[in-house]
C-alpha positions in Angstrom: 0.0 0.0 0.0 1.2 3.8 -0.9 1.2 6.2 1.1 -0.4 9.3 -0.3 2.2 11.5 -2.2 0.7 15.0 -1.6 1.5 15.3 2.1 -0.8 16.4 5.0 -0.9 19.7 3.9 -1.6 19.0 0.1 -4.9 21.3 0.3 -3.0 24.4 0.8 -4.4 26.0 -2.4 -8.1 26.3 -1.0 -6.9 27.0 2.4 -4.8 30.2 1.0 -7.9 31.1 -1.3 -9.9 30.9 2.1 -8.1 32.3 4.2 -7.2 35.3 1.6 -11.1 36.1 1.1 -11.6 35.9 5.5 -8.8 38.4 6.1 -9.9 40.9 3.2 -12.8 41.2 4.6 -11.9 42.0 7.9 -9.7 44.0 6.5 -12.1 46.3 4.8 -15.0 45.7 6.4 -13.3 46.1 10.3 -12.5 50.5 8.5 -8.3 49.0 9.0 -8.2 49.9 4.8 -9.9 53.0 5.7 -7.0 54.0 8.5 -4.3 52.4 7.0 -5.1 54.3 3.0 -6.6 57.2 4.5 -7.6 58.5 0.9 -9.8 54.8 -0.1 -13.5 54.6 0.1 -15.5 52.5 3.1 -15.8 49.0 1.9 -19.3 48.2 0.4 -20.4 44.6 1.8 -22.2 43.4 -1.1 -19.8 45.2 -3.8 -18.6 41.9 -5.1 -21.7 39.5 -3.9 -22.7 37.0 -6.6 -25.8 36.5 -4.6 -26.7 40.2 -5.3 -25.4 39.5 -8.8 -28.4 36.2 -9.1 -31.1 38.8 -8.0 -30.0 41.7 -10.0 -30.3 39.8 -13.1 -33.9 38.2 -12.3 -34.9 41.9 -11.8 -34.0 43.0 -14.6 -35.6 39.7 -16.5 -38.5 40.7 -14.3 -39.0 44.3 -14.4 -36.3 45.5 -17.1 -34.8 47.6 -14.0 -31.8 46.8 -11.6 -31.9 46.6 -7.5 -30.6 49.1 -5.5 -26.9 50.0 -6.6 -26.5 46.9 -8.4 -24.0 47.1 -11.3 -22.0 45.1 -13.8 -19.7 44.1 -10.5 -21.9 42.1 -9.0 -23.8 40.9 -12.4 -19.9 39.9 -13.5 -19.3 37.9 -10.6 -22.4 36.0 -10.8 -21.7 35.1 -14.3 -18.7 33.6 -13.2 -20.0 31.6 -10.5 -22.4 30.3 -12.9 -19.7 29.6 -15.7 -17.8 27.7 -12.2 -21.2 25.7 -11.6 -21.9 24.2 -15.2 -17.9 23.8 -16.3 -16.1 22.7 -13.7 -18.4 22.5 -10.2 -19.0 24.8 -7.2 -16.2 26.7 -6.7 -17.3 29.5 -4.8 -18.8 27.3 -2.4 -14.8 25.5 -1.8 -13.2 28.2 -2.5 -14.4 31.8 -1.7 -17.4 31.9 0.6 -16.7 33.1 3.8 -19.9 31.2 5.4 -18.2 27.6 3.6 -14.8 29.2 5.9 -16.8 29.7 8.9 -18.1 25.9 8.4 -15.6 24.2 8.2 -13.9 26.0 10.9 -16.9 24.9 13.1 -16.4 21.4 11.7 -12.9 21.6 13.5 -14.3 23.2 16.4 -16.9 19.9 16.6 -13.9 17.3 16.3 -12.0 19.3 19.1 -15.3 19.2 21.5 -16.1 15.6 20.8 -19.3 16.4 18.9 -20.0 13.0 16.9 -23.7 14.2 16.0 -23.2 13.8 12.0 -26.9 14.9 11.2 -29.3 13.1 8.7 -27.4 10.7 6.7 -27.0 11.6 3.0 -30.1 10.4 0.6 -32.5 9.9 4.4 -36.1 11.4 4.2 -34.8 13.8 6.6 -32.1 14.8 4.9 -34.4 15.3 1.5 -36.6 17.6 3.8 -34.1 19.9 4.9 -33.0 20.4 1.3 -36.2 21.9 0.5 -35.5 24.4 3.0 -33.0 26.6 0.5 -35.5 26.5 -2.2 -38.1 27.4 -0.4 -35.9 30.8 0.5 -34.5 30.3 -3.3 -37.9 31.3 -4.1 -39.1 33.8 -1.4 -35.7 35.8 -1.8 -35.9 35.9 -5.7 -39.6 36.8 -5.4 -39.2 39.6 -2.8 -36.4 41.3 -4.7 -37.6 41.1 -8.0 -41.0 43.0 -6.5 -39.6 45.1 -4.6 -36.1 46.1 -6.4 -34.7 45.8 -3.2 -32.3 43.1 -2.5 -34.1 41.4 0.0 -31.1 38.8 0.8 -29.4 41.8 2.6 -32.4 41.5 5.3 -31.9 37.4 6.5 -28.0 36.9 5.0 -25.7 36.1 8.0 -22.4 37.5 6.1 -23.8 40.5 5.5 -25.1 41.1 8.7 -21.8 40.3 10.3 -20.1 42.6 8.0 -22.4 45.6 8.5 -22.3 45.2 13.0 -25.9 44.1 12.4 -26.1 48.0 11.3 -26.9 47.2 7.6 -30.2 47.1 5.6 -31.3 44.0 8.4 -34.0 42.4 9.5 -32.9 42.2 13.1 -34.7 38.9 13.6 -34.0 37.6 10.7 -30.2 37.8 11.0 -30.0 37.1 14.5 -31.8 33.9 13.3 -29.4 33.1 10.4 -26.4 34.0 12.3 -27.5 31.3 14.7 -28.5 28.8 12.3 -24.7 29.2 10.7 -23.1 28.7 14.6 -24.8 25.9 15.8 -26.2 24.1 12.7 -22.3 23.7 12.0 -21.0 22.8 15.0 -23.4 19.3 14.6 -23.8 19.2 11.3 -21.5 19.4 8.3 -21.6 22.0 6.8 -25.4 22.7 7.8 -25.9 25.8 6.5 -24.7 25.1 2.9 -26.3 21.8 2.5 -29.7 23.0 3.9 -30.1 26.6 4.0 -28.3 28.8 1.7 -30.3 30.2 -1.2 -27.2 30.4 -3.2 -26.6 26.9 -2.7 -29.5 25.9 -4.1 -29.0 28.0 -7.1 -26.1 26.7 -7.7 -27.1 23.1 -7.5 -30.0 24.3 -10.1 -27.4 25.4 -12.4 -25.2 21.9 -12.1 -28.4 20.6 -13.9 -28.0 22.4 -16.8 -29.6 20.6 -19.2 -33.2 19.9 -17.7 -32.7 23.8 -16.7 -32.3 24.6 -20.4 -35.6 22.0 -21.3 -37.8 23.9 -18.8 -36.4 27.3 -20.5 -37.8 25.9 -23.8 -41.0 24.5 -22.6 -42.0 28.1 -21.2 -40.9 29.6 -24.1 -42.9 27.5 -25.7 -46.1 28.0 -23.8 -45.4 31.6 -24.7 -45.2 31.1 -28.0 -48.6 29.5 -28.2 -50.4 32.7 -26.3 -50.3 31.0 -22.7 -49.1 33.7 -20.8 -47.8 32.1 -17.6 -46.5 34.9 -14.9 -42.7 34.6 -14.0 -43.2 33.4 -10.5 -44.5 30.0 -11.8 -41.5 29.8 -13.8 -39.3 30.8 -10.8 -41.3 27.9 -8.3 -41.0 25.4 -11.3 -36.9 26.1 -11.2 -37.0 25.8 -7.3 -38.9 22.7 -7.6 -36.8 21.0 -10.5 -33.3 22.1 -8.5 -35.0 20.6 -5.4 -36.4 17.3 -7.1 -33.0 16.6 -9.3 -30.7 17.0 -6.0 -32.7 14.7 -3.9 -34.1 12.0 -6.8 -31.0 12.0 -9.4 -28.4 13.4 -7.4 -25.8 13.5 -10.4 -24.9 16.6 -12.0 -24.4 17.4 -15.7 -21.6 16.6 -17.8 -18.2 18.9 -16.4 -15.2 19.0 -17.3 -13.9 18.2 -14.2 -14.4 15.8 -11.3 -13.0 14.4 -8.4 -12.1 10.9 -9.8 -11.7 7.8 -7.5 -8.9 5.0 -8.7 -11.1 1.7 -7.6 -8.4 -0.2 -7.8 -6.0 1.6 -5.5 -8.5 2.0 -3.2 -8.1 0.6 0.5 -11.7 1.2 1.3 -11.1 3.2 4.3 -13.5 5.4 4.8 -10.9 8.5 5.7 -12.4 10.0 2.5 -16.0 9.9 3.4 -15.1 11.4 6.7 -13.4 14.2 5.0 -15.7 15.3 3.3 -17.4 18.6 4.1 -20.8 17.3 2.4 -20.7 14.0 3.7 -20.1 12.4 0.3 -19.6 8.5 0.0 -16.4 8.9 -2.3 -15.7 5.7 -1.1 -18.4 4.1 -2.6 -18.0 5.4 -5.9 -16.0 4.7 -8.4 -14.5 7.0 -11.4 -15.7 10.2 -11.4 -17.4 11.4 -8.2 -20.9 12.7 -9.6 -22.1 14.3 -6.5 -24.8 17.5 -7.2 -22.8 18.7 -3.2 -18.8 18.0 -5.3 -17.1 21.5 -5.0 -13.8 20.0 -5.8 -12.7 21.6 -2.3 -9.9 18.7 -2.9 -10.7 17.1 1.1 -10.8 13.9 0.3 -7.9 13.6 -2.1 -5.8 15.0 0.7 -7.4 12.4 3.3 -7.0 9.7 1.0 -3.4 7.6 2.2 -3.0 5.6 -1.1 -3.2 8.1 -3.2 -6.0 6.5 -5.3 -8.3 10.2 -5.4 -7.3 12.8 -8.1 -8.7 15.9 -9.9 -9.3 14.8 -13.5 -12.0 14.7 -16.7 -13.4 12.1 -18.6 -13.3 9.7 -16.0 -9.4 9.4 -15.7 -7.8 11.0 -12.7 -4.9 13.6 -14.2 -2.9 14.3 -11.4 -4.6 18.4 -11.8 -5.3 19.2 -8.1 -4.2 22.5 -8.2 -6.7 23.2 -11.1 -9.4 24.4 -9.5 -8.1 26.6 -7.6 -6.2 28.4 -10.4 -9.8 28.1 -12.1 -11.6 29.7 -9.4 -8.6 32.6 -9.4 -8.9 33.0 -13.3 -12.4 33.6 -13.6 -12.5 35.7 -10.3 -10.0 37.6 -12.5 -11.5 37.9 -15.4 -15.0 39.3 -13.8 -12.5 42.1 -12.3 -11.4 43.1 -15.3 -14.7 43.0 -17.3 -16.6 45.2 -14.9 -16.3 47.7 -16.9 -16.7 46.4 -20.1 -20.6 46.7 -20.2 -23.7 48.0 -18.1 -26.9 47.3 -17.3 -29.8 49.8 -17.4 -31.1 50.4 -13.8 -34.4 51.9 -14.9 -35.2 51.8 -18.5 -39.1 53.1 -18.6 -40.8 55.1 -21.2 -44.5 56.7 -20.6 -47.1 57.9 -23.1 -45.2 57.4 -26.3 -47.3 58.8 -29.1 -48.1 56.7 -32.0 -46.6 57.2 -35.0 -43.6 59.4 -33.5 -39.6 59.1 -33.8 -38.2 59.8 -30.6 -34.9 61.1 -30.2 -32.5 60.9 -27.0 -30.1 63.0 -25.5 -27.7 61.8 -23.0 -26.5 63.3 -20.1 -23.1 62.5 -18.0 -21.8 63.0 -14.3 -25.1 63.3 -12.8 -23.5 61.8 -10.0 -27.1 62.3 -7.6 -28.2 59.1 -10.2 -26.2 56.4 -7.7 -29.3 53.6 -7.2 -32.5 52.2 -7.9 -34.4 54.7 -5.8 -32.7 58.0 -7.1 -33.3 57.0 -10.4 -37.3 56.7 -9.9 -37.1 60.2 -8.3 -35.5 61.1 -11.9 -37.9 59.5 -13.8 -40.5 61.6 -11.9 -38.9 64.8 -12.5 -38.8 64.0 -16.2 -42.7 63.0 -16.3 -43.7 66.6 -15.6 -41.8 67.4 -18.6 -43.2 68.4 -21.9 -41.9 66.1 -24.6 -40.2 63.3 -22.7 -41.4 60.1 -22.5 -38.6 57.8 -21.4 -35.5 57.8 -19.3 -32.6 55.4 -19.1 -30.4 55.6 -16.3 -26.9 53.7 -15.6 -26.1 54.5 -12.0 -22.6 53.0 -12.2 -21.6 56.1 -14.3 -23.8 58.2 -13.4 -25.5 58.4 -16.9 -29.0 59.1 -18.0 -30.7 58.8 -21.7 -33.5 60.6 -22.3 -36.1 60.2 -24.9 -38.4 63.2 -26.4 -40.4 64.0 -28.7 -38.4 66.5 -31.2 -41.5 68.0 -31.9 -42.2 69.3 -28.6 -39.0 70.3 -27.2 -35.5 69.7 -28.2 -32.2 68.4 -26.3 -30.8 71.6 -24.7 -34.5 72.3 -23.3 -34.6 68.7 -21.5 -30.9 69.4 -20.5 -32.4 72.3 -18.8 -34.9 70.6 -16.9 -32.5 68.0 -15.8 -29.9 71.0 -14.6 -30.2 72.3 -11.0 -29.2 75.8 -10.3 -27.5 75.7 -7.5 -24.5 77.7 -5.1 -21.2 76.9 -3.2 -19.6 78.7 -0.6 -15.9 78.7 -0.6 -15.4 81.2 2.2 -16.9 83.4 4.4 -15.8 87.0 3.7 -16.1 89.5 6.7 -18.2 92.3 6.4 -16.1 94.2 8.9 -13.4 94.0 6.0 -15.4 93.6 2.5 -18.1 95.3 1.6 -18.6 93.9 -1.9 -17.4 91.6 -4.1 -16.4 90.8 -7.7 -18.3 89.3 -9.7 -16.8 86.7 -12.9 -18.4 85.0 -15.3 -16.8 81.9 -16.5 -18.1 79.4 -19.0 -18.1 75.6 -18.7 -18.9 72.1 -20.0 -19.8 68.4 -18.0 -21.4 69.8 -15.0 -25.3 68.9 -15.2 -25.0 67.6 -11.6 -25.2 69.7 -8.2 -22.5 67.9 -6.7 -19.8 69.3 -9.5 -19.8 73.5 -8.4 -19.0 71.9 -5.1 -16.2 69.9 -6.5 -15.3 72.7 -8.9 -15.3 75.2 -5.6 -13.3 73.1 -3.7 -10.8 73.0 -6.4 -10.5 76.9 -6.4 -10.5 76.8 -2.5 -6.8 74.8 -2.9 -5.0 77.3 -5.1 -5.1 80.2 -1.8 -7.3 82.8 -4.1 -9.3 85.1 -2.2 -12.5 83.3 -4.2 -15.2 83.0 -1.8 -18.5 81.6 -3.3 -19.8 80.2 -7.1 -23.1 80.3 -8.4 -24.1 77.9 -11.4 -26.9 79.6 -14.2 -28.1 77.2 -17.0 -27.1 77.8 -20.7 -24.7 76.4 -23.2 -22.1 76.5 -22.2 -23.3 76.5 -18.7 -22.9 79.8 -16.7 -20.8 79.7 -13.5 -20.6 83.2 -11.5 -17.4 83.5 -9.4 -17.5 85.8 -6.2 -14.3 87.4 -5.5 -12.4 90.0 -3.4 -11.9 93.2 -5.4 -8.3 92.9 -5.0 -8.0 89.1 -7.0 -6.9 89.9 -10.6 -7.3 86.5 -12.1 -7.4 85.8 -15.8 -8.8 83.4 -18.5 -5.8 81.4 -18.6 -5.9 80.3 -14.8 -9.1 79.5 -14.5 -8.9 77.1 -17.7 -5.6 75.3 -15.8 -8.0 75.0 -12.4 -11.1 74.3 -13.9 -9.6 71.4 -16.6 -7.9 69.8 -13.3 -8.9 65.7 -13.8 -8.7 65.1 -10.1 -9.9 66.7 -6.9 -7.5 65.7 -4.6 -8.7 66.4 -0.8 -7.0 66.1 2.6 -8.3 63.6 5.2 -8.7 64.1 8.8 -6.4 62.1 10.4 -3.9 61.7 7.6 -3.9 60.9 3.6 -5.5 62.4 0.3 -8.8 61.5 -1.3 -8.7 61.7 -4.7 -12.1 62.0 -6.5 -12.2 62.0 -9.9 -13.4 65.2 -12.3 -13.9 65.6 -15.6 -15.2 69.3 -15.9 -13.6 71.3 -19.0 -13.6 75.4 -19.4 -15.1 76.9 -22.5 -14.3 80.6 -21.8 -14.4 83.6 -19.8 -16.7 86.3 -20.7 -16.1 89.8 -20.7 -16.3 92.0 -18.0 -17.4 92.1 -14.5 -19.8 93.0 -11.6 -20.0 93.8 -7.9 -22.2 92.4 -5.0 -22.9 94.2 -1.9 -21.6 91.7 1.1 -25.4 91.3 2.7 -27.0 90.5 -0.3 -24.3 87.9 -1.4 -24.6 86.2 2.2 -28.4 86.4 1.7 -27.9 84.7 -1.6 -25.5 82.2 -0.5 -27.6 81.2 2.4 -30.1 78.2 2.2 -33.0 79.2 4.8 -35.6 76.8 6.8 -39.0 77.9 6.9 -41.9 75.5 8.5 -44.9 77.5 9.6 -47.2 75.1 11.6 -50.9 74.4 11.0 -53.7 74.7 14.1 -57.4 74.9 15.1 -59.4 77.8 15.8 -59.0 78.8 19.2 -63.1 79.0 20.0 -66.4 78.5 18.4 -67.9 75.2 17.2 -65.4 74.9 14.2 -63.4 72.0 14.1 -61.2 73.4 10.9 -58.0 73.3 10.6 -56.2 76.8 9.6 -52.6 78.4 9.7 -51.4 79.3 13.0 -50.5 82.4 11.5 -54.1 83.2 11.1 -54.8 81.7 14.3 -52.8 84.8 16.1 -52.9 87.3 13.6 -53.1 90.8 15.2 -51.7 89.4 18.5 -48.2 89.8 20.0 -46.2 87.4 18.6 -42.1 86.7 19.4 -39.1 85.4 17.6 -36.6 83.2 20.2 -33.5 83.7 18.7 -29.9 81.5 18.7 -27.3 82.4 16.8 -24.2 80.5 15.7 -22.1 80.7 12.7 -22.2 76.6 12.7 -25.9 76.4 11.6 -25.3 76.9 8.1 -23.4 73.3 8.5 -25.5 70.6 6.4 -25.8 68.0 9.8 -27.6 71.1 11.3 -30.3 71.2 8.3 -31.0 67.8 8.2 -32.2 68.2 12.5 -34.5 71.1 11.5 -37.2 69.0 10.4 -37.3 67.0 13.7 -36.9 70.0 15.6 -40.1 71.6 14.2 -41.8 68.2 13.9 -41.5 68.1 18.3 -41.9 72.0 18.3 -45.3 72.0 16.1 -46.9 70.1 19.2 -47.3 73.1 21.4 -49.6 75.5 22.0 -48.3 79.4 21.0 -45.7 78.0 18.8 -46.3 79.5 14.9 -43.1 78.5 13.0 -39.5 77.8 13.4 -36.8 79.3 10.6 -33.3 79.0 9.9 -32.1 82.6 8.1 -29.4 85.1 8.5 -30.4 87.4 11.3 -28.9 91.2 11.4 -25.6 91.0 11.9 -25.6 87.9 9.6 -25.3 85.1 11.7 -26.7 82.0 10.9 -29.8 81.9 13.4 -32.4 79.5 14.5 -35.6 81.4 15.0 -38.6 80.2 16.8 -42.0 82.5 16.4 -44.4 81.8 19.2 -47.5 83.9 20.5 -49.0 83.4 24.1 -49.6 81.1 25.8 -46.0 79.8 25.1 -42.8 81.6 26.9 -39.3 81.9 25.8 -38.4 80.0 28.6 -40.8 77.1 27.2 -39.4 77.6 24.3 -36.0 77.0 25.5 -37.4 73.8 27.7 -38.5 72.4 24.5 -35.7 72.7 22.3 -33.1 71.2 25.2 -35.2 68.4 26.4 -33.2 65.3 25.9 -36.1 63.7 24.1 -38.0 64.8 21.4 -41.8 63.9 20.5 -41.7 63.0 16.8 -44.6 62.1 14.7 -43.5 59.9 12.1 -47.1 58.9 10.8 -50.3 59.4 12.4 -50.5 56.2 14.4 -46.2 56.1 14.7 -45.3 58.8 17.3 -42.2 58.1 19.1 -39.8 59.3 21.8 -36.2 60.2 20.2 -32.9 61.6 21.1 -32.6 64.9 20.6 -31.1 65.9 17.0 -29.2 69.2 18.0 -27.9 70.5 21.7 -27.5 73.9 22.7 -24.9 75.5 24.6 -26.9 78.6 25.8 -30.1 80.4 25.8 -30.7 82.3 23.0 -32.9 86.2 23.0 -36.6 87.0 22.9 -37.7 90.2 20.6 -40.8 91.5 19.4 -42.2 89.8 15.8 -42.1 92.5 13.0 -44.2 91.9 9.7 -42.1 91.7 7.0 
């Protein structure tokens, strides 16, 4: 008898491809990337999820639109795992998943405790049972996301929720429930969650039985052609049950092109293969090629074997490959990489009251970098219904581009670019009035900046070269009007703001340490002629976004029940402003608390309206107008309480942490009409 050839540690190549995936995700996911490259992005959980990838596609089958911010990433790498499932075998599951890690580090964990509890035996009623378990969430997963284009995974899967802190888009529950089924379903069970749970699993064991797959394709496009219009659900359930019925009933995949293949003859009968085996798989038993729908190559049971008689081969023959799948698995992880960019799906691709008989024509946009998912590009598809002539958008949230369709006869390109534009201002610095009291006022030309976000970039870009530039303002035309705010003293001419302004990268310090570099792609056209001045109050006024939420009440006596404008309510009555000033309340996190704050404020009595505006000496202020019965020092009571009353719906009122804290009272002064 031989003893095997490969060593004790033959499996190294799955272990390093294991343990490579574990540590990069702790490494991103734990924010070490983040401190130790300052100037990288956050790592994204499900940036390079084939599960994501499986539901994105079914979406887009389903609905001709793509989930959330899926993109060609995630589309790419499911394509590969599928190309792994029907060529070779389940590679991701042997190879790459962190759960399949997790496992079989339990599995060790079980032979260290003693734990002989093995679970149903392989081919058991039980066993058939559990199986059902993944297609049943196969189908509810793919269901829910396809209706919802939301990936509804990201609420029940345990990876995820590990990854996000349990912080993610959860389901508490649901993870909490998953998590547990993937720590103690694998401490007595082999790999328990993979054999009986995992949706992904179960796709891929579909996929290994590619051919009946392809006969149910034709048999509903069949139906179809014949006018029986099934809905994609059935055909969905009738996958599920096929995958379900062909693992349990026929248990042997398709033909691959490679196997795990057992030498009979130099077989000792052991048994140390079997035991090996994460799935449980009688290798033993076999002989030739193993043919097992659970096979992910994973190599265990070559490495177990002590006479050497298991290799990686095709056709039946074992061809002494072992390395091969792993440098499989590493080629087409590779190749996904570098075709992500290669092509894109659609996220929405709608169209609305086309009229008959009518050539439409579409204009595309770039950069709208506010187009990043599923949900912001339905918000600009409902921009573009309200406009004359357009009756269908396309959007590609990956690059941030949108097609539009219109009707030529009812508007024309630069009028939809137009609509799609958002004026908008950016300010670099604040001047003092103490110092300035007006500005200068440049007008510079400029192409690629249709979205909001790009006069801040293009701001921040003047804002590095020193120059006393303190605000831009953006005005729509072609090319697109940008109005620069200067001191009096800056003499700058055409020639530097074409170098600043065709910069390709923003490059922007980092607290604590490092650059982030974001890329721009802006280009100057020209500067025009001449220039203007701006009185200091009135540019502070114009670079100042105000809050204004007046509050709605009853009358105060009589029978009527109606419901009118507090103002009304104590017209021609003393009214007060409660006033706190602070330069830092022009910051964006102080905006977004506004709404709560006059959401708990609008509950009381004598309260009309709370504002956000410059007040006299042009300090950012927060501004509370209240009439009797309410008191400033109420007032003050209110907005420091360390819980806030907010009304989220009508039956959803809740108790909250306070949004904003104050450091002192503010000052009570008479209301004056404007």
């Amino acid at each position: 008898m031989s003893v095997n050839k490969h060593g004790a540690r033959c499996n190294w190549p799955a272990r390093l491809l294991q343990w490579t995936v574990l540590a990069l995700l702790v490494f991103f996911v734990s924010g070490l990337s983040v401190k130790i490259f300052p100037e990288s992005a956050p790592a994204d959980p499900e940036a390079y999820c084939p599960v994501g990838g499986f539901q994105a596609l079914t979406t887009y089958l389903v609905r001709g639109s793509l989930p959330c911010s899926m993109s060609s990433v995630q589309i790419l790498m499911a394509i590969a795992l599928a190309a792994a499932v029907i060529l070779f075998s389940k590679l991701f599951c042997g190879y790459l998943c962190p759960v399949g890690t997790v496992e079989d580090l339990l599995a060790k964990l079980r032979k260290a405790l003693g734990i002989k509890v093995e679970g149903p035996r392989s081919g058991s009623i039980g066993d058939a049972a559990l199986r059902l378990i993944k297609y049943l969430l196969l189908f509810w997963v793919f269901y829910m996301t396809a209706t919802a284009s939301e990936l509804f995974c990201k609420k029940l899967d345990p990876y995820y929720a590990v990854a996000t802190g349990f912080k993610g888009e959860i389901t508490l529950w649901m993870s909490i429930v998953t998590v547990t089924l993937v720590l103690l379903g694998g401490i007595f069970i082999k790999r328990f969650w993979c054999r009986y749970i995992c949706p992904l699993g179960a796709a891929s064991n579909t996929l290994k039985f590619w051919l009946p797959l392809l006969g149910l394709a034709l048999i509903w496009w069949f139906l179809s052609l014949i006018g029986l219009k099934l809905a994609w659900f059935w055909l969905l359930g009738a996958v599920c049950l096929l995958g379900w019925g062909l693992e349990v009933f026929r248990r042997k995949s398709n033909l691959q092109l490679l196997y795990m293949v057992k030498n009979d003859a130099a077989c000792s009968h052991c048994g140390l293969c079997n035991k090996a085996c994460p799935y449980g798989i009688d290798v033993s038993g076999a002989s030739g090629r193993i043919t097992s729908v659970d096979c992910t190559l994973c190599g265990e049971c070559l490495c177990a074997c002590r006479t050497s008689a298991i290799e990686v081969g095709s056709c039946g023959k074992g061809e002494r490959t072992r390395f091969l799948p792993a440098i499989v698995c590493i080629l087409l992880l590779t190749s996904a990489f570098l075709l992500k960019g290669s092509f894109e799906l659609p996220t929405i691709d709608v169209s609305w009251n086309v009229p008959e008989g009518v050539k439409l024509e579409t204009v595309k946009v770039e950069n709208l970098k506010s187009v990043k998912c599923y949900g912001s590009s339905m918000a600009f598809k409902a921009r573009m219904e309200k406009v004359r002539g357009v009756h269908g958008v396309k959007t590609f949230v990956g690059s941030h581009t949108v097609l539009v369709k219109f009707d030529p006869s009812k508007t024309t390109a630069d009028k939809v670019k137009e609509e799609i534009f958002v004026p908008s201002h950016f300010r670099i610095w604040t001047p003092d009035p103490a110092k300035l009291s007006e500005l200068k006022i440049v007008t510079i030309r400029t192409e690629k900046m249709y979205d909001k976000l790009d006069l801040n970039y293009l701001g921040l870009q003047f804002r590095q070269t020193g120059k006393a530039i303190f605000g831009l303002e953006s005005e729509y035309n072609c090319p697109l009007i940008v109005h620069v705010y200067m001191s009096p003293d800056e003499d700058l001419d055409e020639e530097w703001f074409r170098e600043v302004v065709n910069r390709k990268v923003l490059a922007m310090p980092i607290h604590g340490g490092g650059v982030k570099e974001t890329p721009v792609d802006f280009e100057f056209v020209r500067m025009e002629k001449g220039e203007g001045r701006i009185a200091i109050d009135e540019y502070l006024h114009r670079m100042f976004d105000p809050f204004k939420a007046e509050f709605n009440g009853r009358y105060p006596s009589g029978d009527s029940t109606a419901v009118m404008k507090r103002t009304e309510v104590y017209a021609g009555k003393p009214q007060y402003i409660y006033e706190i000033a602070n330069q830092a309340y022009e910051k964006p996190i102080i905006k977004r608390a506004l709404p709560f704050l006059s959401n708990h404020l609008s509950k009381e009595e004598g309260v009309i309206g709370l504002y956000l505006d410059l007040n006299k000496s042009l300090v950012p202020s927060i501004m509370v107008r209240y009439a009797a019965p309410m008191t400033a020092d109420r007032v003050w009571e209110l907005m420091t309480m360390p819980k806030w009353t907010i009304t989220y719906k009508v039956d959803d009122v809740r108790e909250d942490d306070a949004r904003m804290k104050f450091d002192a009272p503010g000052v009570s002064y008479a209301y004056e009409e404007e």
